[in-house]
N, C-alpha and C positions, 0 to 999 in steps of 0.2 A: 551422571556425567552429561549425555545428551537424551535427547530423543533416540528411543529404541524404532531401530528401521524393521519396517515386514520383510518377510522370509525372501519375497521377489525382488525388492529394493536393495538388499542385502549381497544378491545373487550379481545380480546386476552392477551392482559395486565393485562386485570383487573381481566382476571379467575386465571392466573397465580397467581396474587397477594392471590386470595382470600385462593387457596392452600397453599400458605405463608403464610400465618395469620394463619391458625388452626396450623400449626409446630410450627410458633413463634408468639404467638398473639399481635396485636401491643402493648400493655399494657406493656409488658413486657420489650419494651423499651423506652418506655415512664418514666418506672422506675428509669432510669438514670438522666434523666432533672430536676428532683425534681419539676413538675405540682403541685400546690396548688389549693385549692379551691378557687375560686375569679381571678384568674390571667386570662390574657389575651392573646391567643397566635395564631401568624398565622405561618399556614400550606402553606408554599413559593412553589409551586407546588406540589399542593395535591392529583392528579392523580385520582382515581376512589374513592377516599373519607378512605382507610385503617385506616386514625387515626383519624375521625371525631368521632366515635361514644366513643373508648376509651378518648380520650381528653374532652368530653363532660362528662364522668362520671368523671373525674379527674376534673375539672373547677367547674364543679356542677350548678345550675341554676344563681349562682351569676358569671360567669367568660361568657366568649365571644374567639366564635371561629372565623377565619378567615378564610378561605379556598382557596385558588389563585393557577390560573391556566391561561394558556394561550390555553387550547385548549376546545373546546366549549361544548365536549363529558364528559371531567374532573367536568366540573362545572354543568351538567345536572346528573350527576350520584350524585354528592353531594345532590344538589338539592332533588333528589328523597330521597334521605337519610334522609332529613332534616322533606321533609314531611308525609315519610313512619312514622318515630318516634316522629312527632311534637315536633320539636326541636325548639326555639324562641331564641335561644344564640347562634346558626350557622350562618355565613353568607357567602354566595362566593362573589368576586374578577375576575373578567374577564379582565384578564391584563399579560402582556408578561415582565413588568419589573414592574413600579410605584403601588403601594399597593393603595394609595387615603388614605390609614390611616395616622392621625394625627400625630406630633413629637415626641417620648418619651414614645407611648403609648402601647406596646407590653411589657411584660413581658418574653415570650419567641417568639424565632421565631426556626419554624422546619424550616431542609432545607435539607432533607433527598434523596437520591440517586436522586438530580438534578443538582449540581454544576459543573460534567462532561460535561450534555449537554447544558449548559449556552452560548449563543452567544454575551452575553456583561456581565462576571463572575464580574466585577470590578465595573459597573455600578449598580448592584443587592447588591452587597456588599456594597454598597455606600446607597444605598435606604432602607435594612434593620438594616445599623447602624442612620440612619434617626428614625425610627422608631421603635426601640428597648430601652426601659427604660434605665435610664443608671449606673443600678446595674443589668439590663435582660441579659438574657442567649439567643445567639446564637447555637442552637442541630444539630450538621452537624453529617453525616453518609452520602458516596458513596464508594460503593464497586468496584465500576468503577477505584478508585483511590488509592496509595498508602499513608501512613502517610504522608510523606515529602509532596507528593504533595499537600495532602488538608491543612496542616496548612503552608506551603510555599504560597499557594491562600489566604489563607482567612487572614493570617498576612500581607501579601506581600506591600499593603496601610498604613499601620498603623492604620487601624480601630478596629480590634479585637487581642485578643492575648489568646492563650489558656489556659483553664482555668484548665481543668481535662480529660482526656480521660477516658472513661469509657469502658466496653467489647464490647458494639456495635455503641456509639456516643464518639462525640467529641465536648466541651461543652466551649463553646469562649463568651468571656468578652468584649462587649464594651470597648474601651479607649476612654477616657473625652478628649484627645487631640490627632488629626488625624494627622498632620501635612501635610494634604490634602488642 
């Protein structure tokens, strides 16, 4: 997926983020995706876990979370999450690209300030239109990037096309035909 961060850069991240969250709680953009109860959504590099716990009130005990990460600190902080609030609808993902999830079976996939540090951005995009229902919503947000650039990426295959931009996402449509 990307660059694996050290244990310190990791730490460091994730206080950062938590500081983040009380200004803008993740829920709050989560608002944009339109999350249902029951749906199914993975979190494509979910870093120190910021929207497991909101997605988990949004899905409710019928909906299933995913949580994928390629670095081992990402999925241990989940973890802890998972069983700080006994969660049974979390699950992580310890993988740099391929999810192991089924075809068709994601109703949303986040893909939130990772797109930047992708070292095979085309191959990701290929794997989550694999796996995204095919009326599901792809939630892209990187502030790393400009408009152009992230829907010039994420169109650029013919896999997605967008669908609505919202104040802090960008909200992309499978297409039934890739010409991949």
């Amino acid at each position: 997926m990307h660059r694996t961060e050290s244990g310190l850069h990791f730490k460091l991240m994730s206080l950062v983020h938590r500081f983040r969250d009380l200004l803008l709680p993740r829920r709050e953009i989560l608002k944009e995706v339109g999350i249902k109860p029951g749906f199914r959504v993975l979190d494509y590099g979910c870093g120190s876990g910021s929207y497991t716990l909101p997605l988990e009130e949004l899905v409710g005990e019928s909906g299933e979370i995913y949580a994928l990460d390629t670095n081992q600190l990402a999925i241990q902080s989940v973890q802890n999450i998972i069983i700080r609030k006994q969660l049974a609808n979390v699950k992580t993902i310890h993988s740099d690209r391929e999810t192991g999830l089924p075809d068709s079976s994601m109703d949303v996939v986040l893909l939130y300030d990772v797109l930047h540090a992708l070292s095979d951005p085309d191959g990701v995009l290929a794997e989550l239109h694999r796996v995204i229902k095919p009326y599901g919503i792809l939630s892209l947000s990187d502030h790393h990037m400009t408009e152009n650039e992230i829907v010039t990426k994420v169109e650029g295959k013919g896999l997605f096309r967008l669908l609505r931009k919202g104040e802090r996402t960008y909200s992309f449509k499978k297409n039934a035909k890739t010409g991949v």
